[in-house]
C-alpha positions as CSV (number, residue, x, y, z in Angstrom):
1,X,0.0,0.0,0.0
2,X,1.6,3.4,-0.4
3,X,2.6,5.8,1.9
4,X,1.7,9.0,3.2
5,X,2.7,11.8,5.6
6,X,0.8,14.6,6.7
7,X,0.9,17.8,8.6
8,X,-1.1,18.6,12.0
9,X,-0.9,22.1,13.3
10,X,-1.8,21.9,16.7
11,X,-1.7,25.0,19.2
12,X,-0.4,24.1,22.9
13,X,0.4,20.6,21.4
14,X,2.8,18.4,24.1
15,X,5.1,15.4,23.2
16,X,2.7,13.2,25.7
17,X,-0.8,15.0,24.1
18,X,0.6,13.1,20.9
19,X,1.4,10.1,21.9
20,X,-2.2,9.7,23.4
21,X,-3.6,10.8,19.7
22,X,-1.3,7.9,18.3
23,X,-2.7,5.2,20.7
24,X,-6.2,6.3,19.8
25,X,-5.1,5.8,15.9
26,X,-4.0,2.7,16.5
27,X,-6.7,1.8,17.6
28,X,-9.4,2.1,15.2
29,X,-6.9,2.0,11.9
30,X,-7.7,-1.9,11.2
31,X,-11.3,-0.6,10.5
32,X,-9.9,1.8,7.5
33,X,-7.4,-0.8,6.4
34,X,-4.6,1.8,7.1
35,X,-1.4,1.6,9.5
36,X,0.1,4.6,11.8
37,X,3.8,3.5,11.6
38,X,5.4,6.8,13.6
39,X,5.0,10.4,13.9
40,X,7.4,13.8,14.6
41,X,6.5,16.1,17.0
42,X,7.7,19.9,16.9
43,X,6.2,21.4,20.4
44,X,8.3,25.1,19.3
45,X,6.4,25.1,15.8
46,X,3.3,23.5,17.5
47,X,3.2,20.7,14.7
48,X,2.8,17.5,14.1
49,X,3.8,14.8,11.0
50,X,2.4,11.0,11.1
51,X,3.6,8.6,8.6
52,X,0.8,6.4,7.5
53,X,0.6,3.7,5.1
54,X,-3.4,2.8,4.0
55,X,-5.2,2.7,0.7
56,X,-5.9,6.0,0.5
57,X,-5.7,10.0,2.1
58,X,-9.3,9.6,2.7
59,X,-8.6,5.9,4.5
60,X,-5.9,8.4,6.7
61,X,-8.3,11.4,7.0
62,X,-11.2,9.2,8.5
63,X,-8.6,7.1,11.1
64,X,-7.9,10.5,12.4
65,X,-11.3,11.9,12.5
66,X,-13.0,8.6,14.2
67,X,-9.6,8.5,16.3
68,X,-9.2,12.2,17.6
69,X,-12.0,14.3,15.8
70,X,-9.6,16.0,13.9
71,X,-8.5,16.1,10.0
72,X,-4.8,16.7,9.1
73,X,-4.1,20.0,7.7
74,X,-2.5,17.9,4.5
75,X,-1.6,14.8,3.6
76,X,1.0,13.8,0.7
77,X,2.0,10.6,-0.9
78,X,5.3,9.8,-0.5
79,X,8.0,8.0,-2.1
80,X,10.0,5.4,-0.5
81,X,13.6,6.1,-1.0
82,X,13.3,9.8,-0.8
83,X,11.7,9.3,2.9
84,X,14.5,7.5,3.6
85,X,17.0,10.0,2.8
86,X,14.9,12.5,4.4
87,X,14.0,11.0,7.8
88,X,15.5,7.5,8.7
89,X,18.6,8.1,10.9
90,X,18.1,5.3,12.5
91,X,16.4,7.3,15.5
92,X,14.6,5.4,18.5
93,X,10.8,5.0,18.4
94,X,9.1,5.8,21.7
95,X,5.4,4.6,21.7
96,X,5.7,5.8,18.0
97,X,7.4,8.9,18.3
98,X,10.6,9.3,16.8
99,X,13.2,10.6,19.5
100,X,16.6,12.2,18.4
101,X,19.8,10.2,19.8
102,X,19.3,12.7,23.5
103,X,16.0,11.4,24.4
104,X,14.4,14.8,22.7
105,X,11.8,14.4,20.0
106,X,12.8,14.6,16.6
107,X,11.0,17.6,15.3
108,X,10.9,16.3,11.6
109,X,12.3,19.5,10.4
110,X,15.8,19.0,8.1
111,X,18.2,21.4,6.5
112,X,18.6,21.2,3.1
113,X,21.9,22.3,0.9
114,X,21.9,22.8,-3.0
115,X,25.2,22.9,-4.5
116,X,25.4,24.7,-8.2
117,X,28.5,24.1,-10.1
118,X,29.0,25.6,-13.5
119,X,32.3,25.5,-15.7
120,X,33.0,27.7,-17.8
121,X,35.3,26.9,-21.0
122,X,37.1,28.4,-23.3
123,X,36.8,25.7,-25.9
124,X,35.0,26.7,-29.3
125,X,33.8,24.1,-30.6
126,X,30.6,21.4,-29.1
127,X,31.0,20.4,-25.6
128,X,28.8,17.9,-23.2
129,X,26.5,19.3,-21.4
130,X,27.0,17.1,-18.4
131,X,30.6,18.5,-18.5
132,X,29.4,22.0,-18.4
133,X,27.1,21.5,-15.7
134,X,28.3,18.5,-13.7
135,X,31.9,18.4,-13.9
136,X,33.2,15.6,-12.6
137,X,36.1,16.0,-9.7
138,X,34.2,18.7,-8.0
139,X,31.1,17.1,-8.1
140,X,32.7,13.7,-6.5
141,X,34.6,16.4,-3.4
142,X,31.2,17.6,-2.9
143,X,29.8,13.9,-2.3
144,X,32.8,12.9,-0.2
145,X,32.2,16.2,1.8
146,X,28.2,15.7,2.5
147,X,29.0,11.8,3.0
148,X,31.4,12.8,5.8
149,X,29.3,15.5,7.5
150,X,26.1,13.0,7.6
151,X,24.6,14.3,4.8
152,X,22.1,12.7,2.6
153,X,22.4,12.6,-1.2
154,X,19.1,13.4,-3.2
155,X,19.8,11.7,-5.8
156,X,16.4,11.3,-7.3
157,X,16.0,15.3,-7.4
158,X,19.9,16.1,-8.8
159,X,18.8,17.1,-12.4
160,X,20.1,20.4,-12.1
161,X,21.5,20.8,-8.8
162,X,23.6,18.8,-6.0
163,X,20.9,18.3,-3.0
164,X,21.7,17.2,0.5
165,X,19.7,16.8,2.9
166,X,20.7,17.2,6.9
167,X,19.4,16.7,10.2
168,X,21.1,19.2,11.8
169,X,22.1,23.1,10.8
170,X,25.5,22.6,11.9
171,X,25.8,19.8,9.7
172,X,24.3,21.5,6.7
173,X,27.1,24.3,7.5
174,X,30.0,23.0,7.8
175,X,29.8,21.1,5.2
176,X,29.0,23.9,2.8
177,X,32.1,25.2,4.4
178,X,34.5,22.4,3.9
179,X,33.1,22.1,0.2
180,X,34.0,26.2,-0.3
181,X,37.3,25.9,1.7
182,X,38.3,23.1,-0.7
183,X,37.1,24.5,-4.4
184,X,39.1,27.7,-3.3
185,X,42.4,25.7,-2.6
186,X,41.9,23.6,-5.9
187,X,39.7,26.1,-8.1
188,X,41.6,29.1,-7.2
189,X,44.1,29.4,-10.1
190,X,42.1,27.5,-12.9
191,X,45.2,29.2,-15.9
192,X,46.2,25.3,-17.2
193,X,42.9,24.4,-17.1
194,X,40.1,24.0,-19.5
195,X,37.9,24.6,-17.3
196,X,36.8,27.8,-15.2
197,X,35.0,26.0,-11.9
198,X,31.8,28.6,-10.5
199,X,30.3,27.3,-7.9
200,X,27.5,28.8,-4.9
201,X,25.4,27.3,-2.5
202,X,22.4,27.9,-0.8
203,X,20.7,26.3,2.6
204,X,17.3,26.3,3.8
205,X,15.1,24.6,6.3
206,X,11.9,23.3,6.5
207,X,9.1,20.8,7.5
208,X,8.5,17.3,5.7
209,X,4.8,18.8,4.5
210,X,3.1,21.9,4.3
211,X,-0.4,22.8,3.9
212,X,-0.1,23.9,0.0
213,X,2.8,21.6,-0.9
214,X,1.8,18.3,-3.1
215,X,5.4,16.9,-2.4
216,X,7.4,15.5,1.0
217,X,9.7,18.8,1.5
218,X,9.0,20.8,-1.4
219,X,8.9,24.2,-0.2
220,X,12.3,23.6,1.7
221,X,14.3,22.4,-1.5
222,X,12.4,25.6,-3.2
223,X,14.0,27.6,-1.0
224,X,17.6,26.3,-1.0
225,X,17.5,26.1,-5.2
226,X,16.2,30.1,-4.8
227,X,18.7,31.0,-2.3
228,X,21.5,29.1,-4.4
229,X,20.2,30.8,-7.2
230,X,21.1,34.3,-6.3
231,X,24.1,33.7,-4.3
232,X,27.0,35.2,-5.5
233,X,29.9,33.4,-7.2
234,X,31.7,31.1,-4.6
235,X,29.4,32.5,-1.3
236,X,26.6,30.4,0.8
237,X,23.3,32.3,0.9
238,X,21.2,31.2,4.3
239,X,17.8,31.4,5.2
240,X,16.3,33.7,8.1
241,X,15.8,30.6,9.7
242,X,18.9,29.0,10.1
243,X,20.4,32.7,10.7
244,X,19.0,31.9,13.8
245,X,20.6,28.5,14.5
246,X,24.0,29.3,13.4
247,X,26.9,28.4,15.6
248,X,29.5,31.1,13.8
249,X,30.6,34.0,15.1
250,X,30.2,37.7,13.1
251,X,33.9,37.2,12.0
252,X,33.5,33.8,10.9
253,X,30.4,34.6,8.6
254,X,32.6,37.5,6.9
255,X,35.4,35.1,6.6
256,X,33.3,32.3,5.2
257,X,31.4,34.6,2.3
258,X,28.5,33.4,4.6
259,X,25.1,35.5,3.7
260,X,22.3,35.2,6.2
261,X,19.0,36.3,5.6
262,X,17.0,38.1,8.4
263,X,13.0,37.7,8.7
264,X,11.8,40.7,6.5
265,X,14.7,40.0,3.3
266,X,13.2,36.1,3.1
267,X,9.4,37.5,2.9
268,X,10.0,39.7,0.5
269,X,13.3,37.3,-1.6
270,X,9.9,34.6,-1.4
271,X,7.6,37.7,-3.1
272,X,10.2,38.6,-5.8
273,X,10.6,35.1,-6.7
274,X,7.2,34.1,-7.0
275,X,5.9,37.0,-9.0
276,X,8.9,36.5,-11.7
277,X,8.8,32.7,-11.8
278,X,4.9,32.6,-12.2
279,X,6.0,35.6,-15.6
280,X,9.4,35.2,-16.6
281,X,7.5,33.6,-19.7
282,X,5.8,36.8,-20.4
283,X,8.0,38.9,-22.9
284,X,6.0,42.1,-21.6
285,X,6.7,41.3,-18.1
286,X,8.8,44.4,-17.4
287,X,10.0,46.3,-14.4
288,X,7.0,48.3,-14.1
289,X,5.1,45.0,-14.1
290,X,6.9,44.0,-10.9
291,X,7.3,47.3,-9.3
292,X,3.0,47.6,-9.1
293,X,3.0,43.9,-8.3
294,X,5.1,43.8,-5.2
295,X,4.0,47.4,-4.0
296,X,7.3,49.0,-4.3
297,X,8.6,52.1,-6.4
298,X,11.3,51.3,-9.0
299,X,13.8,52.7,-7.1
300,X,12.4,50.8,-4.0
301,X,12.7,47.5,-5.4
302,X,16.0,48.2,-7.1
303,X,17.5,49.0,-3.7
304,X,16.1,45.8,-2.3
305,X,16.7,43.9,-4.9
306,X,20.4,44.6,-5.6
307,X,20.9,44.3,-2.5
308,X,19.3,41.0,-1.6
309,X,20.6,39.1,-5.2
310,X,23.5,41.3,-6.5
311,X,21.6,42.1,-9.2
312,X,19.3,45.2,-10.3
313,X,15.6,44.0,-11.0
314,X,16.1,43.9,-14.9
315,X,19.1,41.3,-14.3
316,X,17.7,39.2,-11.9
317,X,14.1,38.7,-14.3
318,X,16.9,38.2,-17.0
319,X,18.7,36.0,-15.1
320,X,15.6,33.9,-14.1
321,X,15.0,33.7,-17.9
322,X,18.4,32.1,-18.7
323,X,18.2,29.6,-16.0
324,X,15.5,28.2,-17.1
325,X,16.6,28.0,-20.8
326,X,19.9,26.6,-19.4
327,X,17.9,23.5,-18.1
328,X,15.0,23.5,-21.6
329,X,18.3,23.0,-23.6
330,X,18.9,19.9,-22.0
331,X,15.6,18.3,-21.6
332,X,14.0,19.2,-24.9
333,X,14.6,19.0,-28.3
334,X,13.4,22.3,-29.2
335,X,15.9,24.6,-31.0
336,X,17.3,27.6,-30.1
337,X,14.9,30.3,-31.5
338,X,12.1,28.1,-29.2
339,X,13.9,28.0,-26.3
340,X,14.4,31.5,-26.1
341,X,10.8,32.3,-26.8
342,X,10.0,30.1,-24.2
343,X,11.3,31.7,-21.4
344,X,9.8,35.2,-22.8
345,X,12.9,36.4,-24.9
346,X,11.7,36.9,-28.5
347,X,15.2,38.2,-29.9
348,X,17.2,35.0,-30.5
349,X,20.3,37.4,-31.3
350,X,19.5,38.9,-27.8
351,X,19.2,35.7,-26.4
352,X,22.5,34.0,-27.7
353,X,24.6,37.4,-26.6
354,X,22.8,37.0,-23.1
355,X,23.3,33.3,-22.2
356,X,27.4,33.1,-23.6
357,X,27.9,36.6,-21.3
358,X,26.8,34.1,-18.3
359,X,27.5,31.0,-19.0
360,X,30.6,31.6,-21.1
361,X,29.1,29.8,-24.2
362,X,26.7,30.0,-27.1
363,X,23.6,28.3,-26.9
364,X,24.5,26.3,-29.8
365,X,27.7,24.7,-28.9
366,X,25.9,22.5,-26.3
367,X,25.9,19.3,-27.1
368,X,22.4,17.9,-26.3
């Protein structure tokens, strides 16, 4: 039968209140055919994830209902190996609730790391894409470095990034910082080399569901790919979140190229992003679009948004465009001229001069 998790906010909610709600699940599952396996309590967030495995959400929804009068907030199908990456540490289960190694509940929240590597070349003609993106050698350091630091490989989601997953910040962090301390050492003088190794990272956290996510962990991994995104060439971009978690010191941050977020630059990084990736199609999606949209002047939003991505608001819309074409060039067959209409750029000239100024070379010299 498959699985599923869900997500339970729960005001005032206490380690020992859930453990009473499980033993009442338990209790009455047979009846829907379903099976409460273990669940993740989070008493600072006030939340609550089961795992359940059962015929159906609505086979789920009812257990809960019959069991505590209560309907998860949502529920999401999950697939094996990436909940195994995600959650099994091999943790203690106490009357179903999953307990970290000091006897605390495990509060189902993990930190994810995305890992962009690009390589510039100087080579004219054709070159493999998989090169360009995924070069080798730093892409094996970077598994070595998340292997030894506990991490979790996503391998199922590394079609255009490397993803870890963590259970702790400090292991998210230090192993972005080993990976950066490393690339500089190797990557730093790159003159009898072919290659021109770029590489930035971003780190987020989050919870296994959310109420408006279809997908175990999807907003989380958004917000690492975003932050990784706009981070500048060879720095970590942090979330507000684990800001607040972090175990360096002012001097260490500085010294690390470490960029932290506070509360009021994620809310409005989350706005910018989801206003241009719903319209980066658009090819009349301008500045002036955005500006009215987010309820900033143009000189507002260029203040915030250079300052929060490195780029003015024109570059980073531009920027969101060539991303995506970066990723349509390898997964479709279209040409050129498509691609770039695609992702709302209807000069293919334009388009060409754009995407060899960031990535180093033309469009048409990938080899698909």
């Amino acid at each position: 039968m498959p699985l599923y998790m869900d997500c339970h906010h729960l005001p005032g909610i206490r380690l020992e209140d859930a453990k009473v709600a499980h033993i009442r699940d338990v209790a009455v599952q047979a009846k829907y055919g379903v099976k409460y396996h273990q669940f993740w309590v989070n008493e600072e967030k006030e939340m609550a994830f089961c795992l359940v495995e059962g015929p159906s959400k609505e086979a789920c929804q009812a257990t809960h209902m019959e069991a505590n009068f209560m309907t998860a907030c949502n529920i999401v199908e999950v697939d094996g190996g990436l909940y195994s990456a995600f959650m099994a540490y091999g943790q203690a289960i106490d009357h179903g609730v999953v307990m970290e190694k000091d006897d605390l509940p495990d509060s189902g929240f993990r930190f994810i790391l995305t890992l962009d590597i690009i390589a510039l070349t100087q080579v004219t003609n054709s070159v493999d894409f998989e090169q360009l993106k995924f070069p080798e050698a730093p892409r094996n350091i970077a598994h070595e470095y998340i292997s030894k630091h506990q991490g979790r490989l996503l391998k199922q989601l590394q079609k255009e990034s490397i993803i870890a997953t963590f259970m702790t910040p400090e292991g998210a962090l230090r192993c972005a910082l080993a990976i950066k301390d490393d690339y500089d050492r190797r990557y730093a003088d790159s003159a009898e080399s072919p290659w021109n190794i770029r590489y930035k990272m971003g780190i987020s956290v989050g919870q296994p569901v959310t109420e408006h996510e279809d997908r175990l962990f999807e907003k989380a991994i958004r917000d690492s790919s975003r932050l990784c995104k706009v981070a500048a060439n060879g720095h970590i971009k942090v979330s507000s979140e684990i800001g607040k978690l972090s175990f360096l010191c002012e001097d260490e941050i500085i010294a690390h190229k470490l960029s932290v977020l506070d509360i009021t630059e994620q809310q409005f990084f989350n706005q910018l992003f989801d206003l241009v990736e719903a319209r980066f199609a658009d090819d009349d999606f301008t500045v002036d679009n955005l500006s009215r949209e987010i309820g900033l002047s143009r000189s507002q939003l260029y203040r915030k948004t250079l300052s929060l991505t490195g780029n003015s608001p024109v570059e980073f819309i531009r920027d969101i465009k060539l991303q995506k074409a970066f990723y349509l060039i390898r997964q479709t067959p279209k040409n050129i001229s498509e691609i770039a209409l695609e992702v709302g750029i209807n000069n293919p000239s334009y388009f060409s001069k754009c995407f060899q100024k960031k990535y180093g070379i033309a469009p048409s010299q990938l080899a698909v």
